[in-house]
N, C-alpha and C positions, 0 to 999 in steps of 0.2 A: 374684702378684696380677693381673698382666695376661692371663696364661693364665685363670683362675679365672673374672674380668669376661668375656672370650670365651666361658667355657661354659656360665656361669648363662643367658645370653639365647637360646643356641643350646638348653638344657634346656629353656626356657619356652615353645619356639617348638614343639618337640616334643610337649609334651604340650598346648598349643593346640590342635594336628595333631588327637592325637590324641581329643582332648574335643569336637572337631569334628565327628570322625567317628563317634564313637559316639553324639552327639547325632543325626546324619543317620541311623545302622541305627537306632535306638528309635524315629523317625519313619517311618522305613519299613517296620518291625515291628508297632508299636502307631499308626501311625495319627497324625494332628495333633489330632484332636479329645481332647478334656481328660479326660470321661466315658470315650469308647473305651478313655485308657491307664488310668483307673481301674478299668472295672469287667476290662481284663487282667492289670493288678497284684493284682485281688482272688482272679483267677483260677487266678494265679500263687502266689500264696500258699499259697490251699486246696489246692492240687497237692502242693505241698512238705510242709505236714504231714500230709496223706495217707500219700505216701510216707514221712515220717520216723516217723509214728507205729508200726509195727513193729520200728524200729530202735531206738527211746527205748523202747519197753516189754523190749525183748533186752537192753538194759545194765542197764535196772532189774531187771531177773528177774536177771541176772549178778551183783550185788551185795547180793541178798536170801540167808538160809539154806535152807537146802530145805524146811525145815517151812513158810514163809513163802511162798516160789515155789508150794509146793503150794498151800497155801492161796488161793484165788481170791475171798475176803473185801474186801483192798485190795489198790490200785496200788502205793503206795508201803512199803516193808519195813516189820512190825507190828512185828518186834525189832532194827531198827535196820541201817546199811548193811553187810556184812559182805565181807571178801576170803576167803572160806572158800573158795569155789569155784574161784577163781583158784589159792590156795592148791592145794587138792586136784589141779586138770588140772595143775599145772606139778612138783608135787615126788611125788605120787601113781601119775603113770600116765605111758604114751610120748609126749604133745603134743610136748615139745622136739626127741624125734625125728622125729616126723612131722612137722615145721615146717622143720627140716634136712633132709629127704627132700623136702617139696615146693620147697625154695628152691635145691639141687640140682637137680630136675628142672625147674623150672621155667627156671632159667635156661640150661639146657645147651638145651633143647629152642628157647629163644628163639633163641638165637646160632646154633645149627644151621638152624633156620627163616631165620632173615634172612641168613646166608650163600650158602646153599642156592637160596633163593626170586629173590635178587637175579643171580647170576650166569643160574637158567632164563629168570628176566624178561629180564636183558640180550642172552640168547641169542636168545631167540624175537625181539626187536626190533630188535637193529642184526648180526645173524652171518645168513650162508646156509650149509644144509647141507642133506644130504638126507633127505628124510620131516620136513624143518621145520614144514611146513602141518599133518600127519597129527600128525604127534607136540601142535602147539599144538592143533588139535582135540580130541585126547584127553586132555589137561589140563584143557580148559574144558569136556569132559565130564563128568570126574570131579569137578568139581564138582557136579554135580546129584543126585549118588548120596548119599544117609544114609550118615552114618557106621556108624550102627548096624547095617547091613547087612555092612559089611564088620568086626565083632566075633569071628566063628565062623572066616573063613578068617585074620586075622591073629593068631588065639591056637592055631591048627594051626598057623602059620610057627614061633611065635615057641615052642613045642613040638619042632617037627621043628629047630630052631635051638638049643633048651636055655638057652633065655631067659627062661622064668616065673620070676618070684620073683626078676629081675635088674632093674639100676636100666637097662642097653641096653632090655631089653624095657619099662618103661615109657617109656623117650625115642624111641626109633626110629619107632615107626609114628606118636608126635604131630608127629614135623619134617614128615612128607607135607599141605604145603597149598600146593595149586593154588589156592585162592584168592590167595592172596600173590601167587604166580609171576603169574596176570591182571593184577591190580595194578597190581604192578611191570612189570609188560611197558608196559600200556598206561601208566605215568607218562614208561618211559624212549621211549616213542614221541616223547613231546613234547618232548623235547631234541633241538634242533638241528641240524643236519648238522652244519652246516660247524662246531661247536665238536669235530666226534669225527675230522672229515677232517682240519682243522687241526694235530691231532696226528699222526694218519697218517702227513702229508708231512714232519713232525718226526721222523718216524722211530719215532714210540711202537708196539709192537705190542697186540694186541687186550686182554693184561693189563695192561698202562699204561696201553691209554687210559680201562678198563674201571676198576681203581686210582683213576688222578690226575682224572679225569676226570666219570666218568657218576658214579659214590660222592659225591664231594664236592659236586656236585649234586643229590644223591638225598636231604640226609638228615632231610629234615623227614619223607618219605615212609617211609626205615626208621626212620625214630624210631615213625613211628605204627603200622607194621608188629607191632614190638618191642614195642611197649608192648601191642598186642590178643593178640598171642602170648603173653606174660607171663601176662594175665590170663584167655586160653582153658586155658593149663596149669595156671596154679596155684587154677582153679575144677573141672578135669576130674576127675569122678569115674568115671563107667562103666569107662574102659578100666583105670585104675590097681586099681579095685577088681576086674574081673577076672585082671590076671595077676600080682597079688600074693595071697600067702598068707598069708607070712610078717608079724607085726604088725612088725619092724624097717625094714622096706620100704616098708611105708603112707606113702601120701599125707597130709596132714591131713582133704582130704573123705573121706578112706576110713577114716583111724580114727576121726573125729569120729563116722562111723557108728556104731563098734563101741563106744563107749562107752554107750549104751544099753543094747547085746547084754550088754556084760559087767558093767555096775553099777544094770542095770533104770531107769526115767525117773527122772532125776534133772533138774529144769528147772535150776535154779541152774549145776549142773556143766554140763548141753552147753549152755544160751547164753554161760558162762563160755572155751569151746571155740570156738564160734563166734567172739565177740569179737576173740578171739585170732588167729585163723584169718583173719579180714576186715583185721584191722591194716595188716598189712604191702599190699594192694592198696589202702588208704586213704593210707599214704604215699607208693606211686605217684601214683596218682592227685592227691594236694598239687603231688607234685615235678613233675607231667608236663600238670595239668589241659590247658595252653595246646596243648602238641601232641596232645594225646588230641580235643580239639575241635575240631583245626584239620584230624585225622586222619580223623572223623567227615565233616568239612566237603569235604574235601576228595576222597575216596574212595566217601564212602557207605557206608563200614563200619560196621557194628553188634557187632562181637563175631565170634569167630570158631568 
């Protein structure tokens, strides 16, 4: 009980804190005047179903029959809500593979990216070698290049390597983001010396300190990292659709495609695909909203 009386006041005081402070950012977003935060609420509103209105007409065309979807008479089903189309893409055709293929690639591609990206970042920022400057130049070159430019020589590699139609050849070329590696370089810029010297004279060497050290202070940064990797792979269509062939291999944006090619417009069935498809980066986005905006906030990242 005495524990208990100690935390409820220490919990109250916290979210005092915090109901503080959000009353200060909404003042300094919207302004003190009364009108101002009106007519930005109202502004704010119109924005939202703007945007939602494409989404809410996709689940209702999802849950109409096809005769019905076809039909552009009404919004809402003329024969009532039906799971036919759910039906059809889950027990009919390969969704559940290509949902398993993209949630495979998507996550190998993430974890190789954020391992990958983090060790270049820490390199470029706390190690000296040679051609460090040349080497960091040409990283932050290659960002400014399209990817789509480099499409024709990385599907000759992965050719001259016997890679088409493998799950390495769709993971390989997506772990390449020098964006990241910038990132992360400049985040681990901002740590301290004397927390990485510290250990030094402890004795840790540069994978210890790089380990116990820069990581466990990094991870708001690779959370936000991980989470935009996540969803540049499991949105990426161009490259999976070109070095797959095979429909067992398909991505979901790449067979969501071919459901068209192979059972003619069917509205019902591909926003029933789609649906599906969007799910799983909606329960990221639930589970991660607060780091994803704080990754945004913090970076300037839009997507990768």
């Amino acid at each position: 009980m005495a524990t208990a009386s100690l935390v409820l006041p220490e919990v109250a005081t916290r979210r005092a804190i915090r109901g503080a402070d959000n009353r200060r950012a909404t003042r300094l977003l919207l302004g003190s005047s009364a009108s101002a935060r009106t007519l930005a609420v109202i502004a704010l509103v119109l924005m939202t179903l703007v945007w939602l209105l494409p989404f809410a007409w996709a689940i209702i065309t999802s849950f109409k029959t096809e005769q019905d979807a076809a039909s552009a008479a009404t919004v809402w089903p003329a024969s009532g809500w039906s799971l036919q189309a759910y039906t059809n893409v889950l027990t009919k055709g390969d969704l559940p593979i290509w949902m398993l293929n993209s949630v495979i690639t998507a996550v190998l591609v993430t974890l190789i990216t954020v391992v990958v990206s983090a060790m270049a970042g820490y390199a470029f920022s706390r190690t000296m070698f040679r051609g460090r400057a040349f080497a960091l130049a040409l990283t932050v070159a290659s960002i400014m290049v399209p990817g789509q430019i480099l499409i024709v020589p990385l599907f000759q590699q992965m050719l001259a390597f016997q890679m088409v139609d493998t799950y390495a050849g769709i993971i390989l070329p997506q772990v390449v983001a020098p964006v990241m590696v910038f990132i992360l370089k400049k985040f681990f810029d901002g740590i301290p010396s004397e927390l990485l010297d510290a250990a030094r004279v402890d004795g840790a060497g540069p994978w210890r300190t790089f380990f116990t050290i820069a990581v466990p202070l990094s991870k708001s940064i690779l959370v936000a990292v991980a989470i935009f990797t996540f969803i540049g792979a499991w949105n990426n269509f161009l490259w999976p659709f070109i070095v797959t062939t095979d429909s067992a291999l398909m991505t979901i944006p790449v067979g969501i495609a071919t459901v068209t090619e192979t059972y003619g417009l069917q509205y019902a069935r591909t926003m029933a695909s789609a649906m599906l498809a969007a799910l799983p980066l909606l329960v990221v986005f639930m589970l991660f909203q607060r780091q994803i905006v704080r990754g945004v906030a913090t970076t300037g990242l839009g997507g990768q």
